[in-house]
PDB file of N, CA, C and O in Angstrom:
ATOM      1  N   UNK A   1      44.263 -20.387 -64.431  1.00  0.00           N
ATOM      2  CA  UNK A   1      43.125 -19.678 -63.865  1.00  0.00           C
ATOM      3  C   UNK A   1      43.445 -18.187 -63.752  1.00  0.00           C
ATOM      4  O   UNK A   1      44.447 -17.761 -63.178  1.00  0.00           O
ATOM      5  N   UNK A   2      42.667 -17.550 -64.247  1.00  0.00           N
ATOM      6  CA  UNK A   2      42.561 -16.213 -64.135  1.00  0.00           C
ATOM      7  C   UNK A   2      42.430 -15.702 -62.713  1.00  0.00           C
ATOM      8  O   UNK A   2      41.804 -16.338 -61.865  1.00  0.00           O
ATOM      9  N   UNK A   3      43.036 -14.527 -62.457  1.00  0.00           N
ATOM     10  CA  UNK A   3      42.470 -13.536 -60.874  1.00  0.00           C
ATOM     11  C   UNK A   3      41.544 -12.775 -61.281  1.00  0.00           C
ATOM     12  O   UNK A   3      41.494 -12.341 -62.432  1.00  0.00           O
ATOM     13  N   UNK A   4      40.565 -12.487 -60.230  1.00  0.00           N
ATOM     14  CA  UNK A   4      39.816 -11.754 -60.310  1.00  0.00           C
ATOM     15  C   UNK A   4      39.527 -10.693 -58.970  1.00  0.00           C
ATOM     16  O   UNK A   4      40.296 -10.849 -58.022  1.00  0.00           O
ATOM     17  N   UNK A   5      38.877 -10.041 -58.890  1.00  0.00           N
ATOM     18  CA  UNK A   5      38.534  -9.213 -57.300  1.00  0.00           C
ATOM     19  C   UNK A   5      37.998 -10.006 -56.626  1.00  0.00           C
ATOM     20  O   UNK A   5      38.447 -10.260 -55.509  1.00  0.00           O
ATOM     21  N   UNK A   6      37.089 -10.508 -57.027  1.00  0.00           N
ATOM     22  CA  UNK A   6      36.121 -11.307 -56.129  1.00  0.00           C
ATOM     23  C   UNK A   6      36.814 -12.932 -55.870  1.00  0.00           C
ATOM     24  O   UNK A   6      36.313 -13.613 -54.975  1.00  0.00           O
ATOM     25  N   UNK A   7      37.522 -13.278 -56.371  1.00  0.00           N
ATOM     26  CA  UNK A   7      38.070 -14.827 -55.919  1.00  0.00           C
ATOM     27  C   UNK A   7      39.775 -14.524 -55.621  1.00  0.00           C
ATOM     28  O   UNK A   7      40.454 -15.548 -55.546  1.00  0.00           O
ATOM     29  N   UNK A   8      40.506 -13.203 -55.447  1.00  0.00           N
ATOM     30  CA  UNK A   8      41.808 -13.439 -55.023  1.00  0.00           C
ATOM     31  C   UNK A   8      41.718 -13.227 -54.154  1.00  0.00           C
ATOM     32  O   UNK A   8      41.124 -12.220 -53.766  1.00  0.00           O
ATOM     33  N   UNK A   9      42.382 -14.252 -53.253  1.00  0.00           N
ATOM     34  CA  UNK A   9      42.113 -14.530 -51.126  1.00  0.00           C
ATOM     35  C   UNK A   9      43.067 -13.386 -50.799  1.00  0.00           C
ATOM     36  O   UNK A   9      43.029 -12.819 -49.707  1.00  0.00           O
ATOM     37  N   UNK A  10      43.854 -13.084 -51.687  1.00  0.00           N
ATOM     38  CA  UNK A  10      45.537 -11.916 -50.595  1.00  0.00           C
ATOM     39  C   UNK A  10      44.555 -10.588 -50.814  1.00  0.00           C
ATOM     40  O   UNK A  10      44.611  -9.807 -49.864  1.00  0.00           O
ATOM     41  N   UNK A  11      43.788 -10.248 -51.751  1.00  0.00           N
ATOM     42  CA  UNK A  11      43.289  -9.195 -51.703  1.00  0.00           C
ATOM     43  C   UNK A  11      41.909  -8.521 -51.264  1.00  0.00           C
ATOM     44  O   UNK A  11      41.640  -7.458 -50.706  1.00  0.00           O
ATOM     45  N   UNK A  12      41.041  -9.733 -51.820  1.00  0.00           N
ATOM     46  CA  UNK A  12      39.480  -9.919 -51.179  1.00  0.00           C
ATOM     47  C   UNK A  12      39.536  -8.583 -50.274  1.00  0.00           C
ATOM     48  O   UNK A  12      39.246  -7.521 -50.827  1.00  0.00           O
ATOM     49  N   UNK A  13      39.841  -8.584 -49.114  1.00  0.00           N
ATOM     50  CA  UNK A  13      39.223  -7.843 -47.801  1.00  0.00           C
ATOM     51  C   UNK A  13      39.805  -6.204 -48.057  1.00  0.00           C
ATOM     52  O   UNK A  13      39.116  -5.198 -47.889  1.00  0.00           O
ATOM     53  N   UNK A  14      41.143  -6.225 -48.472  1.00  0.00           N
ATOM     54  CA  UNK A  14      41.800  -5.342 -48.796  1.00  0.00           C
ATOM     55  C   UNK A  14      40.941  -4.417 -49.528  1.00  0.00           C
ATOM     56  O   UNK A  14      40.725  -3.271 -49.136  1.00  0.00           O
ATOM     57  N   UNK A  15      40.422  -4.952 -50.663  1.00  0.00           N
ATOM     58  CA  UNK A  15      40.179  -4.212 -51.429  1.00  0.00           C
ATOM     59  C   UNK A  15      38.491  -3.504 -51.155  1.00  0.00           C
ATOM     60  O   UNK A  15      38.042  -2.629 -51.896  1.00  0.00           O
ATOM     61  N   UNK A  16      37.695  -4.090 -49.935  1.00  0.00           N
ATOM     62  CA  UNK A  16      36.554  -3.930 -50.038  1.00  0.00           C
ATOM     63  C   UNK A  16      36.954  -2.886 -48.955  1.00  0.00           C
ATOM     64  O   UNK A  16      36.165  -1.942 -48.916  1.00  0.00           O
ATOM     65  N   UNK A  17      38.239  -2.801 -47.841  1.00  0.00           N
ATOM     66  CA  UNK A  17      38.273  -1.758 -47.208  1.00  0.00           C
ATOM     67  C   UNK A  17      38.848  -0.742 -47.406  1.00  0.00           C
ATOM     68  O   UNK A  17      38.775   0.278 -46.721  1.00  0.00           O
ATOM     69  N   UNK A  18      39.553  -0.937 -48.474  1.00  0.00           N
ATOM     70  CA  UNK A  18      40.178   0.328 -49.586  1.00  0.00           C
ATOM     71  C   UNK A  18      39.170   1.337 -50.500  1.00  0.00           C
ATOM     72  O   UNK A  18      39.383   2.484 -50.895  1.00  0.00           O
ATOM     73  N   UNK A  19      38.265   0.668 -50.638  1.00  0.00           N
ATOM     74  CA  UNK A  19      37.009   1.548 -51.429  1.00  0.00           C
ATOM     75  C   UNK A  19      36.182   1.725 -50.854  1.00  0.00           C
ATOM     76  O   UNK A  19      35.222   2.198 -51.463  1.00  0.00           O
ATOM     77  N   UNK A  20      36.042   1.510 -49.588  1.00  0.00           N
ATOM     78  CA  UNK A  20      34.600   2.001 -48.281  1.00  0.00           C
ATOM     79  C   UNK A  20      35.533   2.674 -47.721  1.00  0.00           C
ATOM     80  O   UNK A  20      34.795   3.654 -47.619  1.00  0.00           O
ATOM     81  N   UNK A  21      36.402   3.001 -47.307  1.00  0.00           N
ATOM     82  CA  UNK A  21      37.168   3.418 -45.997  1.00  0.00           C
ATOM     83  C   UNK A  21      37.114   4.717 -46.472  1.00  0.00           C
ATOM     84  O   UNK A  21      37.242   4.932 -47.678  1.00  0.00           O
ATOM     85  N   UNK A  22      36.852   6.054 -45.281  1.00  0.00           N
ATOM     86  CA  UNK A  22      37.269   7.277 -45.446  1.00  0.00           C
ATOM     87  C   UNK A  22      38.950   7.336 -45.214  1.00  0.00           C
ATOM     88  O   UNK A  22      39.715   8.166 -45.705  1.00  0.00           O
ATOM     89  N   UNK A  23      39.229   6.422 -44.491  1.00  0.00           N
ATOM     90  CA  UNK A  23      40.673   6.724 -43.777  1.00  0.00           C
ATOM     91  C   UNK A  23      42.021   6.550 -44.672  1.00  0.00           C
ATOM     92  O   UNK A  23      43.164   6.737 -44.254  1.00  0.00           O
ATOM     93  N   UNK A  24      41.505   5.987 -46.535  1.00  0.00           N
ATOM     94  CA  UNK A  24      42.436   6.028 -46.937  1.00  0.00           C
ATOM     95  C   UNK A  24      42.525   7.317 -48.036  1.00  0.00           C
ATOM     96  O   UNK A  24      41.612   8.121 -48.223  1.00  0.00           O
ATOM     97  N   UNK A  25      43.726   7.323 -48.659  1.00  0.00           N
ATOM     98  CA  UNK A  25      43.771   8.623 -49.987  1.00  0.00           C
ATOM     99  C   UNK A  25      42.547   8.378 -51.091  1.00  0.00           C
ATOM    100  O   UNK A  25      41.996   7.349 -51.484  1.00  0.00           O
ATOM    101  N   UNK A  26      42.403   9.532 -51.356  1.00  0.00           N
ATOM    102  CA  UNK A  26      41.259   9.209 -52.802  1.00  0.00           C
ATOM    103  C   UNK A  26      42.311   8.626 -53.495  1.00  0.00           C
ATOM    104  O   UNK A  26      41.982   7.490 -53.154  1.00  0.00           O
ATOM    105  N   UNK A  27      42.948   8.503 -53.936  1.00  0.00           N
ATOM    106  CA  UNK A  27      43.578   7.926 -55.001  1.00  0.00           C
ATOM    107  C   UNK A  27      43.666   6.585 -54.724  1.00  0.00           C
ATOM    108  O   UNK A  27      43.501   5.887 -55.725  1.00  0.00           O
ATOM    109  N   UNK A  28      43.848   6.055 -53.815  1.00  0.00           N
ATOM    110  CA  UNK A  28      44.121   4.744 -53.521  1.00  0.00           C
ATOM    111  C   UNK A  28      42.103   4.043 -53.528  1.00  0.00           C
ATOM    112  O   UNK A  28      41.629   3.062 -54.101  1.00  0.00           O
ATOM    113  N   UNK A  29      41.588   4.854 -52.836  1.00  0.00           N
ATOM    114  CA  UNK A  29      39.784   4.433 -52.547  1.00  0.00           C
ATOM    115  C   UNK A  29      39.423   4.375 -54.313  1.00  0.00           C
ATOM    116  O   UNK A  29      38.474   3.647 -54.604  1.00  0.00           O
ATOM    117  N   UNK A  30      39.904   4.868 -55.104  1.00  0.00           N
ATOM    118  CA  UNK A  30      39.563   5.015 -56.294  1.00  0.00           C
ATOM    119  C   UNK A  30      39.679   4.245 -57.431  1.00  0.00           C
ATOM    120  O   UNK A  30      38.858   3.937 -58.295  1.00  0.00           O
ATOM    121  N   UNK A  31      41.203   3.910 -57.228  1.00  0.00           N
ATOM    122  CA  UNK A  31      42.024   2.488 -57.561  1.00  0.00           C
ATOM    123  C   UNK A  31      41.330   0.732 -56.703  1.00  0.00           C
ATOM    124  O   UNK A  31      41.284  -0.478 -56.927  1.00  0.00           O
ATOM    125  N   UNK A  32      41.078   1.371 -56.061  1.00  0.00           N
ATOM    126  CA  UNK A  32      40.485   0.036 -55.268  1.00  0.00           C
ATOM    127  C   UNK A  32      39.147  -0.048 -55.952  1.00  0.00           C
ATOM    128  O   UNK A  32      38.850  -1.181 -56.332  1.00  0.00           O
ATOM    129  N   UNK A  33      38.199   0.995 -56.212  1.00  0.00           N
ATOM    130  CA  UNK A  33      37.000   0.597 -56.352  1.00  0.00           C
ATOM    131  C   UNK A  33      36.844   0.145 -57.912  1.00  0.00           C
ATOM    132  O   UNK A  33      36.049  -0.745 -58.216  1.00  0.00           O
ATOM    133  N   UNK A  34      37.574   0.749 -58.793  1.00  0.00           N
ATOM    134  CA  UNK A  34      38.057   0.263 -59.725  1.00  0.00           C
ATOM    135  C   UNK A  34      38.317  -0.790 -60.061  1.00  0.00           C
ATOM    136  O   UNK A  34      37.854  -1.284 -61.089  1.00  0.00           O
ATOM    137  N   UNK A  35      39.195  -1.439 -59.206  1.00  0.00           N
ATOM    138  CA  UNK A  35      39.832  -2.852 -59.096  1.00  0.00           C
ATOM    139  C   UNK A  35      38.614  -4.047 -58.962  1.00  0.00           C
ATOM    140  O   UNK A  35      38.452  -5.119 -59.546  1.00  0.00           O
ATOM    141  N   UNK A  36      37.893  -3.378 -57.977  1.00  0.00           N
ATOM    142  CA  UNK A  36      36.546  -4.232 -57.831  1.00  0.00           C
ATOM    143  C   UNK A  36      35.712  -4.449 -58.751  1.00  0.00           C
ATOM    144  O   UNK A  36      35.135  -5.529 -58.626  1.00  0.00           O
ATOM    145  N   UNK A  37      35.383  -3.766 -59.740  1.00  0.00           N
ATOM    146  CA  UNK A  37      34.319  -3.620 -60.727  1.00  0.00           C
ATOM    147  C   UNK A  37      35.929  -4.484 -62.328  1.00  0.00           C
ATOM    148  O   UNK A  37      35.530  -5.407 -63.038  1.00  0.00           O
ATOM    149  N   UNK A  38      36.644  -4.237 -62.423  1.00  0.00           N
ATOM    150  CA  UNK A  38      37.599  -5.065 -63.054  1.00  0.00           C
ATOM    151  C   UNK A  38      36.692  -6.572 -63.836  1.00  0.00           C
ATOM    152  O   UNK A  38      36.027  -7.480 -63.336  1.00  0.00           O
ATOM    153  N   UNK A  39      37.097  -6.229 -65.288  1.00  0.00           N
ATOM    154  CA  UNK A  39      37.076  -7.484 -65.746  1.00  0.00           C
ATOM    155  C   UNK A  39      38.441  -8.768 -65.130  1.00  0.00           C
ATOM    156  O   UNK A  39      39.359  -8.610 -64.326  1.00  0.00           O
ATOM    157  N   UNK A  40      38.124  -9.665 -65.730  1.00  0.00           N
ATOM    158  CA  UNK A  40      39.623 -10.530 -64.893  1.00  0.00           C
ATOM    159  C   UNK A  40      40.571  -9.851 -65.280  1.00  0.00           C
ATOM    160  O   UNK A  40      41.258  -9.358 -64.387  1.00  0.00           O
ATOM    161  N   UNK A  41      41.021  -9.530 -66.923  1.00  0.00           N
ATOM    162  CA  UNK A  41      42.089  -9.097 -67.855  1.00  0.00           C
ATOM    163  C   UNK A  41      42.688  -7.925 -67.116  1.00  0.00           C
ATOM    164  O   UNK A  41      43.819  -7.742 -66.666  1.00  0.00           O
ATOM    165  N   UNK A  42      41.667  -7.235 -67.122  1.00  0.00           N
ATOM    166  CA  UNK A  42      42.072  -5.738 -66.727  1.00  0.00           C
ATOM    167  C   UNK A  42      42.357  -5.922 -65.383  1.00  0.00           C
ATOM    168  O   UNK A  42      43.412  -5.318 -65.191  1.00  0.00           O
ATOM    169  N   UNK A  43      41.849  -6.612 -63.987  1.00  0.00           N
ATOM    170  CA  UNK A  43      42.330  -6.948 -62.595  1.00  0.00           C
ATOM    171  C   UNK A  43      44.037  -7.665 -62.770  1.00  0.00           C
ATOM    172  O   UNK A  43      44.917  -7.419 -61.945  1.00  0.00           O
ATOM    173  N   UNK A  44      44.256  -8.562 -63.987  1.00  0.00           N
ATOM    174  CA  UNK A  44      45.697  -8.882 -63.406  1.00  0.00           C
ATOM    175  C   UNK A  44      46.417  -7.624 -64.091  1.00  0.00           C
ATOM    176  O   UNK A  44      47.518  -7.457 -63.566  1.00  0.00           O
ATOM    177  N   UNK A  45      46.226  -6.963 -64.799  1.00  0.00           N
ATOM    178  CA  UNK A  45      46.982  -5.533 -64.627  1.00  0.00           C
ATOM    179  C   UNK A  45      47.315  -5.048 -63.590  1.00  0.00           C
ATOM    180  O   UNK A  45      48.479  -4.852 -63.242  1.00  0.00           O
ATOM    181  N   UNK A  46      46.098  -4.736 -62.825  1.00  0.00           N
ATOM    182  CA  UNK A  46      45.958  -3.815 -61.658  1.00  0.00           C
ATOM    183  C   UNK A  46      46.695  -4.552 -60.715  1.00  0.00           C
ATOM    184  O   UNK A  46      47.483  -3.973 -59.968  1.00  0.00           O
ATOM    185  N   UNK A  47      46.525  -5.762 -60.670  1.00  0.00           N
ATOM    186  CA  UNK A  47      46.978  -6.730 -59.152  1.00  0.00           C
ATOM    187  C   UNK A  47      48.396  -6.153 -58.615  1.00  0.00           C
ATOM    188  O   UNK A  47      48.541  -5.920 -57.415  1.00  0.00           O
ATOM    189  N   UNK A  48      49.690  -5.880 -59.785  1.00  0.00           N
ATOM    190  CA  UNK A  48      50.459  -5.494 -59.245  1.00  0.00           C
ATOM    191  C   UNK A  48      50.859  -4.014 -58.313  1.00  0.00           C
ATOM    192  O   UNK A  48      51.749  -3.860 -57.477  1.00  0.00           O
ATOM    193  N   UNK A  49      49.939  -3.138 -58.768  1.00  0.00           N
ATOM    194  CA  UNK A  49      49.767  -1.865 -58.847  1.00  0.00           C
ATOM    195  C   UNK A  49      48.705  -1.815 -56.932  1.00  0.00           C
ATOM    196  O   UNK A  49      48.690  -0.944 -56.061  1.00  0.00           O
ATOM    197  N   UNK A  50      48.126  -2.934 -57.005  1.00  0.00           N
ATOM    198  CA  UNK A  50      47.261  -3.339 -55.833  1.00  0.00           C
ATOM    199  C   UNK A  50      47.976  -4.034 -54.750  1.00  0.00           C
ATOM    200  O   UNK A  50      47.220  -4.252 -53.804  1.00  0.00           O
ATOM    201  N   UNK A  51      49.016  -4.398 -54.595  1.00  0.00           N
ATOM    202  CA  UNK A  51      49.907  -5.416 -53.847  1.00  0.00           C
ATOM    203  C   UNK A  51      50.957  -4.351 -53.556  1.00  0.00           C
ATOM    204  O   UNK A  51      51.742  -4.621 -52.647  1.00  0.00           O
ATOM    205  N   UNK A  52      51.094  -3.210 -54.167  1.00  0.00           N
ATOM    206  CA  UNK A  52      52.286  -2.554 -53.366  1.00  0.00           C
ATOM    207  C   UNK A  52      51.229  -1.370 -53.199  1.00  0.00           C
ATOM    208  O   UNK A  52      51.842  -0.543 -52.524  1.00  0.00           O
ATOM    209  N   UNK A  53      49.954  -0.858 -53.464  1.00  0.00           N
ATOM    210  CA  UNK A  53      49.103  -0.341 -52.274  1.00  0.00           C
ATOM    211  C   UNK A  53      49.219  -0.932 -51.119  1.00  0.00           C
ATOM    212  O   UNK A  53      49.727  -0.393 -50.137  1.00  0.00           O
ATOM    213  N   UNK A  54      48.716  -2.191 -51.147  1.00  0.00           N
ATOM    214  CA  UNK A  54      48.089  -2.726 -50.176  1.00  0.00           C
ATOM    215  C   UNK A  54      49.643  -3.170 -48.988  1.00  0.00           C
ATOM    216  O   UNK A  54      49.375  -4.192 -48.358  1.00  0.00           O
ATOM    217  N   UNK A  55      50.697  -2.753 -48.729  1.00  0.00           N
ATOM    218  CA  UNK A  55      51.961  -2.932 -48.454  1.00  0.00           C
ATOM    219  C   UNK A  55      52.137  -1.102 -48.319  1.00  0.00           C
ATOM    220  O   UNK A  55      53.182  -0.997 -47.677  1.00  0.00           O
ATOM    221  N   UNK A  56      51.844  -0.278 -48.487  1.00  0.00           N
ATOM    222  CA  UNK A  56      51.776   1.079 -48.239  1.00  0.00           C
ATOM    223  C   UNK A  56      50.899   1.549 -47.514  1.00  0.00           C
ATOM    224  O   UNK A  56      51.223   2.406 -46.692  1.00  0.00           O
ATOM    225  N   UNK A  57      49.221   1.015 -47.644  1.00  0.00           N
ATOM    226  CA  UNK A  57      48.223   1.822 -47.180  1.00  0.00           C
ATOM    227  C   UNK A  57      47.596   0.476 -46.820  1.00  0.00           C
ATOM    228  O   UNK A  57      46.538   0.146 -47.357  1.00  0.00           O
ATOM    229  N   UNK A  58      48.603  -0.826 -45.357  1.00  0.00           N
ATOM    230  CA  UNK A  58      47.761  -1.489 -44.746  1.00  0.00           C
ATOM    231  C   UNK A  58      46.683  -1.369 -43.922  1.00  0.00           C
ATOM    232  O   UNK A  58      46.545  -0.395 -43.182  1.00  0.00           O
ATOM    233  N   UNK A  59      45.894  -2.286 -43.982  1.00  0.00           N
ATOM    234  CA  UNK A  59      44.280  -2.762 -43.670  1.00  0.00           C
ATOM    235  C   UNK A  59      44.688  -2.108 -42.538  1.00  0.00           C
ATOM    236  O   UNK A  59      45.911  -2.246 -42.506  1.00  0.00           O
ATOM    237  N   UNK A  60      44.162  -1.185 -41.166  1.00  0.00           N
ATOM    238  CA  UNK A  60      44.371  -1.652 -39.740  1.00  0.00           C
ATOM    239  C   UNK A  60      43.987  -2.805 -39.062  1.00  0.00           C
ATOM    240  O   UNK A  60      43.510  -3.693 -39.768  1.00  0.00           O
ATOM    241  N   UNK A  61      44.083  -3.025 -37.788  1.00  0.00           N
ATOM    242  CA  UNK A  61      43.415  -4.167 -37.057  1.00  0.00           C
ATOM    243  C   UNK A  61      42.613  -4.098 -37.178  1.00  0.00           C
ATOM    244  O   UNK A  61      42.333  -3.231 -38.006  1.00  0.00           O
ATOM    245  N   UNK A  62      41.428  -4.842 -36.565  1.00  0.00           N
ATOM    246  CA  UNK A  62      39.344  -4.786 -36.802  1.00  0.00           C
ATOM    247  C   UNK A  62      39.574  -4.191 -35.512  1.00  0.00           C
ATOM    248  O   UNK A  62      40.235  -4.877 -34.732  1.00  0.00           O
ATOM    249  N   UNK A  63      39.159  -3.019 -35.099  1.00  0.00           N
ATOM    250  CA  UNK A  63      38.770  -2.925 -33.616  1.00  0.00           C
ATOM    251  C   UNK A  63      37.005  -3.588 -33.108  1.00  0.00           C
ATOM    252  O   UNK A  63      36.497  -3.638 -31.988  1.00  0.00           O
ATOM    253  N   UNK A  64      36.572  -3.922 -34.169  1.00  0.00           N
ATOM    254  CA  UNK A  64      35.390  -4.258 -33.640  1.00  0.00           C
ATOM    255  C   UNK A  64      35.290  -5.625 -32.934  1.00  0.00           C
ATOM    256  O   UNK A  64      34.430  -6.057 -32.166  1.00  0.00           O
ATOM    257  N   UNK A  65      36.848  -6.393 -33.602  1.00  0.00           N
ATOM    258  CA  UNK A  65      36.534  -8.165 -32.799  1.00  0.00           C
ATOM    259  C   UNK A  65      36.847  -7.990 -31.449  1.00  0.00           C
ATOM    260  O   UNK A  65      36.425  -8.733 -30.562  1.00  0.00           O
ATOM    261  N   UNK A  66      37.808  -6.720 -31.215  1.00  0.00           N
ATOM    262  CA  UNK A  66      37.898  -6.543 -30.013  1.00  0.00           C
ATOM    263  C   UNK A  66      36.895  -6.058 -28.478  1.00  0.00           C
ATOM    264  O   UNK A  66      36.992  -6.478 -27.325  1.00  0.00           O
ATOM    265  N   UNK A  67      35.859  -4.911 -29.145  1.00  0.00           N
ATOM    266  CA  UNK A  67      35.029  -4.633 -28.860  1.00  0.00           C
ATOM    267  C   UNK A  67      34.113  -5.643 -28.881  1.00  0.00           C
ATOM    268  O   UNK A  67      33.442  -5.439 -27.870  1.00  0.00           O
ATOM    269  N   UNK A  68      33.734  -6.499 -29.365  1.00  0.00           N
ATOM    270  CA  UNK A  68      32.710  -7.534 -29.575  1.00  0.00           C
ATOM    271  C   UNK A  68      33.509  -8.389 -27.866  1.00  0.00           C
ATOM    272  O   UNK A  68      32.877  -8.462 -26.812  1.00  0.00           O
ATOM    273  N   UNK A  69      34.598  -8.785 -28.009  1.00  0.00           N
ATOM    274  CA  UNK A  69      34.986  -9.900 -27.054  1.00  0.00           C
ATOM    275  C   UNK A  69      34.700  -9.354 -25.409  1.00  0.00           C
ATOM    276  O   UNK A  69      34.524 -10.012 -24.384  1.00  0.00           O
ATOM    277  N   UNK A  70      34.732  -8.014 -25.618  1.00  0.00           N
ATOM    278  CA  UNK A  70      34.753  -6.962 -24.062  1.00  0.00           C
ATOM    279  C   UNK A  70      33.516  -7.318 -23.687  1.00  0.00           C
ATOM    280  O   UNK A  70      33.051  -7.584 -22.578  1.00  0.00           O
ATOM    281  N   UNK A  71      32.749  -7.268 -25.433  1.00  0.00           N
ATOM    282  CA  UNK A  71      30.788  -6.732 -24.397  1.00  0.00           C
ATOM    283  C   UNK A  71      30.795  -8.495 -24.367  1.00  0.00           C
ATOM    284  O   UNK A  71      31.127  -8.696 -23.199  1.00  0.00           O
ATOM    285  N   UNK A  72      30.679  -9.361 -24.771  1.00  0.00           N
ATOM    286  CA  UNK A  72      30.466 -10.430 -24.801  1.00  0.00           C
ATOM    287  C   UNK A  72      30.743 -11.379 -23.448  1.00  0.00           C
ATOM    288  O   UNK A  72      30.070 -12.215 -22.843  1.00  0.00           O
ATOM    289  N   UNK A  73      32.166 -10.780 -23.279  1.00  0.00           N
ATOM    290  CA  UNK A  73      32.262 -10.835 -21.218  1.00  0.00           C
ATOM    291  C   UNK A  73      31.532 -10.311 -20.379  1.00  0.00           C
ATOM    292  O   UNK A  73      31.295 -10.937 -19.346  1.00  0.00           O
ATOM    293  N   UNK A  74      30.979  -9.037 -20.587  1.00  0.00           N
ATOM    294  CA  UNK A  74      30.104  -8.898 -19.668  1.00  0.00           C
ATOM    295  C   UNK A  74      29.042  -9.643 -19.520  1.00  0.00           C
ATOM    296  O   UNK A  74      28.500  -9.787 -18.424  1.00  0.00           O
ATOM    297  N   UNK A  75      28.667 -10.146 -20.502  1.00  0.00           N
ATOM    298  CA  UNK A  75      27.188 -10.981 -20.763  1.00  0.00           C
ATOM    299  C   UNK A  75      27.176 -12.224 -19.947  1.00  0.00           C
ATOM    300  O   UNK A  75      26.226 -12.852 -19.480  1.00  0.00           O
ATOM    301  N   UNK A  76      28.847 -12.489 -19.869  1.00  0.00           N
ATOM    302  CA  UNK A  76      29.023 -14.036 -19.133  1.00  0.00           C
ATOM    303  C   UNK A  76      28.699 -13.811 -17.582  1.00  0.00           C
ATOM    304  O   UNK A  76      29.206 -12.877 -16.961  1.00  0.00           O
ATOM    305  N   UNK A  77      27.789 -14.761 -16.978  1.00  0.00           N
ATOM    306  CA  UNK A  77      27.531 -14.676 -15.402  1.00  0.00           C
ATOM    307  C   UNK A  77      28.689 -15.482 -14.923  1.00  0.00           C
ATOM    308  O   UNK A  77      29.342 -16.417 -15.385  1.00  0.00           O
ATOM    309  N   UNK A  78      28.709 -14.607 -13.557  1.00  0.00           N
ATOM    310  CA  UNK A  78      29.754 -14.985 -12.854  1.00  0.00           C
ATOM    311  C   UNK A  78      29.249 -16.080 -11.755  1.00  0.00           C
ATOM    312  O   UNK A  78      28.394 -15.624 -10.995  1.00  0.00           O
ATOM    313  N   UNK A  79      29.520 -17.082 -11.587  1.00  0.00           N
ATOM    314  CA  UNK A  79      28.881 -17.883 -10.242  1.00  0.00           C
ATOM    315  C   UNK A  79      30.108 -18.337  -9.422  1.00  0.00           C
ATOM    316  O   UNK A  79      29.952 -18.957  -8.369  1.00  0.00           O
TER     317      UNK A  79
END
C-alpha cells in the first residue's frame, strides 16, 4: 500500500497544521502544503523530508481542548 497525505495517521494532523499555521517557517508551511496536494509517488519522497520536519517544528499542544474543558465547567450547576 502506498502513503499518501490524506491516509498517513503519523502525519495527517501535522501536516494540515504545518500549512495553516502562521507560527511555523515559510519554508516548512510550504513543504507541508505541498505535501498535501502530493500524488502518492511524489508524497513517499517527501515523507522522509516530512518526519524530520515534523521532529524539528512540533505540532504544539491544542490550547483550545483546554479552554473548551474551563468554559464547559462553568456551565455545570453546582447543587
Amino acid at each position: 500500500m502506498m502513503a499518501s497525505p490524506h491516509t498517513d495517521p503519523e502525519l495527517i494532523q501535522w501536516l494540515r497544521w504545518a500549512s495553516e499555521s502562521g507560527s511555523t517557517p515559510m519554508f516548512v508551511r510550504t513543504v507541508a502544503e505541498a505535501a498535501r496536494m502530493a500524488c502518492s509517488p511524489d508524497y513517499v519522497l517527501l515523507r522522509p523530508v516530512l518526519i524530520e520536519l515534523k521532529r524539528r517544528y512540533p505540532e504544539p499542544p491544542s490550547r483550545i481542548a483546554g479552554g473548551f474543558r474551563v468554559q464547559a465547567r462553568r456551565w455545570v450547576r453546582r447543587t
